[in-house]
C-alpha angles and dihedrals in degrees: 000000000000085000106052081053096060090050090056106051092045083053089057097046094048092051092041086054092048091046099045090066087044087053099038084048098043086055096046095046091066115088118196135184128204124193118258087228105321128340132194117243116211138193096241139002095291129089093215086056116114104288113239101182153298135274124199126202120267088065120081109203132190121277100204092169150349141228117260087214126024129035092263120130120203104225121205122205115259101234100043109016091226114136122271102176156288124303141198116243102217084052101065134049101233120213105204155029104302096186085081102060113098115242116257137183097186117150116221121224116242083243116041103199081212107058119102116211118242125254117254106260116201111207130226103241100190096071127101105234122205108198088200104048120113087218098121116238119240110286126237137200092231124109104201135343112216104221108195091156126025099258097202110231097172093055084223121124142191126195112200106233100200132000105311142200110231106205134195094232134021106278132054086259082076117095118259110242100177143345126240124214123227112272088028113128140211147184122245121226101176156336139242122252087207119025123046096250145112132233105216131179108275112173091187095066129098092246094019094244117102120170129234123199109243102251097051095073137055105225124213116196131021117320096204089053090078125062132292112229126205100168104132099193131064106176110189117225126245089239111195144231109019129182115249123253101209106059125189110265117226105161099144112008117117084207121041115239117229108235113225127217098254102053091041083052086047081062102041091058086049098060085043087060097048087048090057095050097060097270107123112163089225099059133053095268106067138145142202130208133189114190121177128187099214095194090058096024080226112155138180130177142182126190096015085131086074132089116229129188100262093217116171092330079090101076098078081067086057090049093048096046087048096051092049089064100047121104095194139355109313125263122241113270083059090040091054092046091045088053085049097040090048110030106033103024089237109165098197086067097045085058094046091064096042091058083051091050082047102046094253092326114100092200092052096048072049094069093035082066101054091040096066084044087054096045081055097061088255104136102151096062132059152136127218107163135044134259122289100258112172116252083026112134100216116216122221120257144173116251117226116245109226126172096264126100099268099185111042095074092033089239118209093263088221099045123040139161132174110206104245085047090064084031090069095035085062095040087051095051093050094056095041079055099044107029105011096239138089137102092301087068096036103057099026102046122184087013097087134031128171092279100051083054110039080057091048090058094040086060095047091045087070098053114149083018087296087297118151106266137144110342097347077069096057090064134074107273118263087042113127123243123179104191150115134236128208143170148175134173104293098008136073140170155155138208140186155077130286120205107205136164090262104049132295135272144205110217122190130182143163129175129192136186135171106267114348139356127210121249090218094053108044097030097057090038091062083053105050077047092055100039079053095062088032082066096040093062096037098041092161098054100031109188096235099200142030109250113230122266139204133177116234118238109255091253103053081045097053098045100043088045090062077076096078096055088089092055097047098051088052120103093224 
């Protein structure tokens, strides 16, 4: 009996000392991830990928893979180890040997049939919360709670009272992440010990959380019911991979062109330069630029989903539709208006000629105009009304309704233009000039021929009487620039061609603000844009420095302009 005793017990101890390593593996071998304050889930490595939901910290959930190439985690729900979505690495604190973890590229759907919806947690207000403390948060048995609307916990609310700037951390040092309208609310989740400013709930963070700074927004409720924050340090995340802003530009080429390094790099310092200046696309000053390397036929864009006040850069439209009707060179009388209208701005004489292109009717020479636009393939960009002129009774008309965004930059309704569309107007009417093809002489066969073109681009050549100005400015002197200028109150632009020693290039560029913009800002910022690309495309004899520019009285204009008739009425 003894013995049998003593069997037993050593059987007991051999299968306890195999167990105890199964157990002890099987434990090690599971990785989990809880949130450093909240986290977004998304459907796929990406932070512009569909949002499915949000975790918060006091709760470790399943890693059941990880991306080969980005630091994404693939996180499982703790009841049921289905997949719940896609994390960000910096944003969680990981327990747990992730080289294990096998790699994945499942997508997750925006609706996971797995996923069990968090319980409403109602917070205790009266707490001082450190961000940064390592004290664990209370624990919950949800998995992960789907936010499609802010549901405001905190029962406080502000309500932006002009256009805001929504930052990662508390101080205008801090990143803008996003940029509130006026009216818009939010909830706020906190408030700084130190700095007068406000965490409120910002899905579109990395972590869901921006900060306000306390006068920009109107609170309702009580501000001391919601948390006290000490934290002292925001650091923002390396978030990859992120979709690029200047995007290759392909309006009218049969074959796409391949768009090399360098020249993409060439962009990306341009919209650089336009950030630094003030013009950022998710606020209400905000800018667009079109640059094309002719030689290469190489071109790159940013904002041309945006609808700008064509201004007087139209009028490159009303030369083009008038020059598609001429048999011959124009008589006087339309050599004289397209000196005024070109050179000078003069709308009169912009009218003038629109009443030709109508039969006597401006809206109808309007139409004429967009027509033609439309004919090459230029949607986004047209004028259906004339000129303001004083004294001048306008008549109503319907605005077209184009692709582009036609509210965020308050476009004339009746005259409208999106950078690449002028961009390959210009690029059209170059290679009609040079090499007698294009799509001018593609979809408008028999209206245009090398001579037509090669006079559109000498008269604009002498815009603002040939005087440095926007982007002709930004170039050595004696290089040629066939462009035209215009501004309004709140919008400015430029558009042409410079022929330089290294290859041409079309430039395109419209700013816009909320009310004005200053003269001395925007008109010396298209130059340094333009001396940039100028460089680009002459490395070995870089222009250092922007000429000065001034702008000729109408009356100087008007009377020195009167000098290219001549050439205008020439068949040459």
């Amino acid at each position: 009996m003894r013995s049998k005793r003593y069997f037993l017990v050593l059987f007991l101890a051999v299968m306890l000392f195999i167990a105890i390593p199964l157990l002890t593996s099987a434990q090690t071998n599971t990785v989990t991830a809880e949130a450093v304050g909240q986290a977004n889930l998304r459907s796929t490595t990406d932070v512009n990928a569909d949002l499915l939901g949000q975790i918060t910290s006091g709760t470790r959930y399943p890693i059941l893979g990880r991306s080969q190439f980005y630091p994404w985690y693939l996180l499982g729900d703790p009841r049921t180890q289905a997949p719940i979505g896609w994390v960000y690495a910096d944003l969680v604190t990981v327990v747990g040997n992730t080289n294990t973890l096998p790699f994945s590229e499942v997508v997750i759907s925006n609706a996971p049939a797995t996923l069990t919806p968090a319980p409403s947690l109602t917070p205790d207000m009266s707490t001082v919360v450190n961000i940064g403390s390592s004290t664990p948060a209370p624990t919950s048995n949800a998995t992960v709670a789907i936010t499609t609307t802010a549901t405001p916990l905190s029962g406080v609310i502000g309500t932006a009272q002009a256009e805001i700037n929504i930052r990662y951390g508390p101080s205008v040092d801090y990143p803008r992440i996003g940029v509130g309208e006026a009216g818009q609310e939010y909830e706020i989740t906190g408030r700084h010990s130190q700095f007068p400013w406000l965490q409120i709930r910002y899905p579109a963070a990395p972590n869901g959380f921006g900060w306000v700074a306390n006068d920009l927004l109107e609170v309702k409720g009580n501000i001391y019911n919601v948390p006290v924050i000490t934290q002292l340090s925001f650091n923002l995340p390396t978030l990859t991979p992120t979709p690029p802003v200047v995007l290759a530009s392909h309006l009218l080429e049969t074959s796409p062109v391949v768009i090399s390094p360098a020249f993409q790099a060439l962009g990306d310092q341009l919209w650089g330069m336009m950030l630094n200046a003030g013009f950022a696309p998710e606020t209400s000053t905000l800018a667009a630029l079109f640059v094309m390397d002719l030689k290469s036929n190489e071109a790159v864009t940013f904002g041309n989903n945006i609808a700008f006040s064509g201004m007087s850069l139209n009028k490159i439209a009303i030369l083009t539709a008038l020059y598609s009707t001429l048999q011959g060179p124009p008589d006087a009388d339309t050599a004289l208006n397209i000196a005024y209208m070109m050179v000078c701005s003069e709308n009169s004489a912009s009218n003038a000629l629109l009443r030709q292109l109508g039969n006597g009717d401006e809206y109808a020479g309007a139409a004429k105009v967009t027509q033609i636009l439309e004919t090459l393939g230029l949607n986004n960009m047209f004028i259906i009304a004339p000129f303001k002129v004083p004294d001048a009774t306008p008549v109503p008309v319907r605005a077209p309704t184009t692709s582009a965004d036609q509210t965020r930059a308050k476009p004339d309704y009746s005259n409208q233009l999106t950078v690449d569309n002028m961009g390959w107007l210009l690029a059209s009417i170059y290679q009609c000039a040079n090499t007698g093809d294009g799509a001018l002489m593609s979809k408008l066969p028999g209206q245009f021929n090398s001579q037509k073109c090669r006079q559109m681009l000498n008269i604009m050549t002498d815009n603002n009487l040939g005087e440095p100005l926007m982007m002709s400015a930004g170039v050595p002197p004696n290089t040629r620039v066939a462009h035209k200028h215009g501004y309004i109150d709140d919008t400015h632009g430029n558009a042409g061609i410079v022929f330089s020693p290294g290859g041409d290039y079309v430039l395109v560029v419209a700013m816009h603000g909320p009310d004005w913009l200053e003269a001395k800002e925007t008109f010396p910022l298209i130059s340094d844009l333009s001396r940039t690309i100028y460089n680009y495309m002459n490395p070995t004899a870089p222009y250092e420095s922007n000429q000065s520019w001034s702008i000729p009285v109408t009356d100087e204009c008007l009377t020195q302009s009167r000098n290219d008739v001549s050439m205008l009425m020439s068949s040459q």
